[in-house]
C-alpha positions in Angstrom: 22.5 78.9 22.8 24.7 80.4 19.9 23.0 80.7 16.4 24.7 78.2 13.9 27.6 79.7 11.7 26.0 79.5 8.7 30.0 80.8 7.0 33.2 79.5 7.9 35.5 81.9 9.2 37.5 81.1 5.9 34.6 82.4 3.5 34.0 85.2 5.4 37.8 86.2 5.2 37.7 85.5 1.5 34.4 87.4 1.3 36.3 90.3 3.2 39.6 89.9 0.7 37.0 90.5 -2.6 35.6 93.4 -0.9 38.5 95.2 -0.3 39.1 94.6 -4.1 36.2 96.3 -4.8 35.8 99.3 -2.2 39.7 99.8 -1.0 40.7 99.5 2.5 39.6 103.0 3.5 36.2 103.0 2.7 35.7 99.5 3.6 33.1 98.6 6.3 32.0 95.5 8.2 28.2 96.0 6.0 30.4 95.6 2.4 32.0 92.7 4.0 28.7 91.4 5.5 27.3 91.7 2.3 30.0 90.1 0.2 29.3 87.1 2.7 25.8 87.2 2.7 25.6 87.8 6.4 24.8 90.6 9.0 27.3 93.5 9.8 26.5 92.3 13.4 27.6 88.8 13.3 30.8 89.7 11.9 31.2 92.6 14.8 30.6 90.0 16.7 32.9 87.6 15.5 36.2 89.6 14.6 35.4 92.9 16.8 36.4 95.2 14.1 37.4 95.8 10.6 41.1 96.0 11.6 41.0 92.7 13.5 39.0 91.9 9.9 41.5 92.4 7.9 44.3 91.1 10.0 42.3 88.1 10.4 42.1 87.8 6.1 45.9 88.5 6.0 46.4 86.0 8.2 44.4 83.8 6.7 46.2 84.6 2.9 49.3 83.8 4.6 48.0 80.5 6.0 46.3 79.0 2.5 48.3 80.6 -0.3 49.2 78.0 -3.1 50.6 78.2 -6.4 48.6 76.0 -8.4 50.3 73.2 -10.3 52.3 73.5 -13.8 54.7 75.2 -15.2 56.3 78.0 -12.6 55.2 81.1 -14.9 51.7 79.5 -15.3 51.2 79.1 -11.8 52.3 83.0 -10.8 49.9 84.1 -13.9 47.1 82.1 -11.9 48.2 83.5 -8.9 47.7 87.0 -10.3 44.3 86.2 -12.5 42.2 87.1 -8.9 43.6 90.8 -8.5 41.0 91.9 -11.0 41.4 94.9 -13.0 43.8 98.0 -12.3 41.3 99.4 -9.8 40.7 96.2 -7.7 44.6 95.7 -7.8 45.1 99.5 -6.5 42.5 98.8 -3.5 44.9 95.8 -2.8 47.6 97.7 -3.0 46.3 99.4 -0.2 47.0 97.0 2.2 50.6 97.1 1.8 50.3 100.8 3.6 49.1 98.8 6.7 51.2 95.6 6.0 54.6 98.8 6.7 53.1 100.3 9.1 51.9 97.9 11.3 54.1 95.1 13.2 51.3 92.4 13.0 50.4 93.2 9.0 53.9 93.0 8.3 54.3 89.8 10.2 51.4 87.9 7.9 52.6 89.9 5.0 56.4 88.3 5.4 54.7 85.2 5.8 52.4 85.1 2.9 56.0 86.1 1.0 58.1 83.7 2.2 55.7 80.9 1.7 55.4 81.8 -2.1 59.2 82.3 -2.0 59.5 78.4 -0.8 57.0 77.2 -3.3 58.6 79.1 -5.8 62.0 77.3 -5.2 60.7 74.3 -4.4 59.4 74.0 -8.1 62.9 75.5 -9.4 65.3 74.1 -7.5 67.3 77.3 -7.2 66.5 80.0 -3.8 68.2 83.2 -6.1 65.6 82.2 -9.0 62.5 81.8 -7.0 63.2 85.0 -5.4 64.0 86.9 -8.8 60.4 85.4 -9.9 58.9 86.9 -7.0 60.4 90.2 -7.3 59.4 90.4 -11.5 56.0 89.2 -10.4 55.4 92.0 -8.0 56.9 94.4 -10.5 55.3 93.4 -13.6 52.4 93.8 -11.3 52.6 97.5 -9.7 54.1 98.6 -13.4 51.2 97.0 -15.4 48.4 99.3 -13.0 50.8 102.2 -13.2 51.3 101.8 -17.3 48.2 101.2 -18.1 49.2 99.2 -21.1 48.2 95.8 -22.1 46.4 92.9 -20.4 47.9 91.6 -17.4 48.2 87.7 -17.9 50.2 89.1 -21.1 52.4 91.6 -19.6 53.1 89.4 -16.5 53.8 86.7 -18.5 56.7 88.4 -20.3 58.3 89.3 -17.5 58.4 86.2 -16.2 59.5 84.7 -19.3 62.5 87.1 -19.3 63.8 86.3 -15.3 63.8 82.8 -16.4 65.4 82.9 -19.6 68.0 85.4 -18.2 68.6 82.2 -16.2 69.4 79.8 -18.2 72.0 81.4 -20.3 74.2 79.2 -22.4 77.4 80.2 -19.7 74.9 80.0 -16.5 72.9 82.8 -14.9 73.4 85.9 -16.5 75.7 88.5 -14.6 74.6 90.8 -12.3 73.1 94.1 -14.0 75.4 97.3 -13.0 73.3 100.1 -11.2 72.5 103.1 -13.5 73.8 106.3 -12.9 71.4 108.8 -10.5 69.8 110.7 -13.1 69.8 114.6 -13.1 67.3 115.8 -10.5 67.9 112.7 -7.8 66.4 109.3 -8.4 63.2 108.8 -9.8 59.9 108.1 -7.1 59.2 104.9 -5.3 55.7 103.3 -7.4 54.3 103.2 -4.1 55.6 99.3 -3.0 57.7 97.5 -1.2 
């Protein structure tokens, strides 16, 4: 007869989703995630097979249970970002997104966990252009906070936010589309590293 789980599949994928935070996705192993748990290496071999199927498994799951919490639109995305931690954690995260490219079922939960914050996002404004603009400050304010290196994050993100949606509610509508810049000398300047 089986053992007793003694951890939902849910805390262990949660438990796995801190320790990438705190070791990265490359030197991540079933023992951190075990012990983030507070169970053996074994039982999660046993249960998942391996760290990819892990990790797949805790995207999937992210997908599945993300939520804005309630309020104000800008409050809930700061909330939404206060678990990414400090510059570090959020570059280990980060690191998924090189797995959620490359990888056909990555990128499927990854579109999912998107469009699901998308939905809430216009759900709570009313307006499908907005809650996408949100998303895309949100994920910027993000990736240029770690890459900056200035200011706390619920500050900096907050800002950002603040300026999408105020940008929005100009006194003659939504404010126009912003013209490209020119290509400056040299050839356009490096992706961050996101997508």
């Amino acid at each position: 007869m089986p053992r007793p789980r003694t951890r939902t599949d849910a805390q262990v994928l949660d438990a796995a989703l801190r320790a990438v935070s705190a070791r990265g996705v490359a030197r991540l192993t079933l023992a951190d995630v075990a012990r983030e748990a507070g169970l053996a290496a074994s039982t999660l071999a046993e249960r998942f097979g391996s760290k990819r199927a892990l990790l797949l498994a805790a995207a999937r799951h992210a997908a599945r249970t993300v939520r804005l919490p309630d309020g104000d639109v800008v409050d809930a995305l700061v909330a939404l970002a206060a678990g990414l931690g400090d510059r570090t954690a959020f570059a280990h995260q980060l690191a998924l997104l090189e797995l959620d490219a490359a990888d056909p079922e990555f990128r499927a939960a990854a579109a999912e966990h998107a469009a699901t914050v998308q939905a809430q996002l216009a759900a709570r404004v009313g307006d499908a252009a907005l809650a996408r603009a949100l998303y895309v400050a949100y994920n910027g304010s993000l990736v240029l906070w770690a890459l900056s290196g200035e200011g706390p994050l619920e500050a900096t993100l907050r800002a950002d936010l603040e300026a999408v949606r105020s940008r929005s509610r100009g006194p003659a509508g939504p404010a126009a589309p912003a013209t490209a810049p020119a290509v400056p000398p040299g050839g356009p300047p490096r992706p961050a590293g996101c997508g």
